[in-house]
Every structure is written in structure tokens, then in C-alpha cells.
N, C-alpha and C positions, 0 to 999 in steps of 0.2 A: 554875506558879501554884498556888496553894494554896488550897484548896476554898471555904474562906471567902471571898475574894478575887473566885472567881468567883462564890460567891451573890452578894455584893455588887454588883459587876457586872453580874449579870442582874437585880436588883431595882431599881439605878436606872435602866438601860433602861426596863424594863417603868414605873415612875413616872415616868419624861420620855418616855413616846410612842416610844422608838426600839428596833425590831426586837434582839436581842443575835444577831446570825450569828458563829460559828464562822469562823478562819481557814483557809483552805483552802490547802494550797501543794504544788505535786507537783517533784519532781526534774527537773533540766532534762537529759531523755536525752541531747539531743545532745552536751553535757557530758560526760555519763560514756560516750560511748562505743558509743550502742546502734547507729550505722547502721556501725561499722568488726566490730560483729558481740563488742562489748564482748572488746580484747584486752587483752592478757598484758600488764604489764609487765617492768620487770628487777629484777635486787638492787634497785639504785641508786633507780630514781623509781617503784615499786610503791606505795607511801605517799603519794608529793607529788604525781603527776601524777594529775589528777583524768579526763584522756582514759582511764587504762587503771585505775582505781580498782574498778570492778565486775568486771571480769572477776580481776582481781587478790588479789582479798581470796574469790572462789569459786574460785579457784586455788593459794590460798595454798601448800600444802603444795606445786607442782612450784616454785615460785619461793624459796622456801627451806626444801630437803630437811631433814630430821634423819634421825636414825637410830630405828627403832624397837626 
């Protein structure tokens, strides 16, 4: 959103009486993984499977070596 936008926004709040709260949204752990201890995926579903997307993308480099 673009600065203006949100002045905007918080000015007609504030002249219509209504609070302007921030949206709040957290990651949903069990999703990615956190109670299997966020694992690995493979070549194949490292990208698409969102169960092994954390530990995957902080693993990147054993899941596809190069050479240095």
C-alpha cells in the first residue's frame, strides 16, 4: 500500500469515529512443519510442499549441492 493510501485511510478512520488497527497475521506453524521438527525436503517437492518449506529453504544448499 502506498503511504498516501494509508494516510488516507487513517484520516477517514479517525473522522468516522473508527479505531484504524493494523492487520496482524502469523504463519500457521503447523503448516510449515514446526512439530515434525521442520524437515528436509527432496529435489522434486523442496519448493511445492509447504510441510517441508522451512526447513528446506534453511537447508538449501544439502538439497541441491553445487560446486564451489
Amino acid at each position: 500500500m502506498r503511504p498516501g493510501r494509508i494516510l488516507l485511510s487513517c484520516l477517514l478512520a479517525c473522522f468516522l469515529g473508527m479505531p484504524a488497527l493494523p492487520a496482524v497475521a502469523a504463519p500457521d506453524e503447523d503448516l510449515l512443519g514446526k512439530a515434525g521438527g521442520y524437515p528436509l525436503g527432496t529435489r522434486a517437492n523442496w519448493f511445492f510442499d509447504e510441510g517441508v518449506r522451512v526447513g528446506s529453504f534453511s537447508h538449501l544448499d544439502e538439497i541441491l549441492p553445487h560446486n564451489i
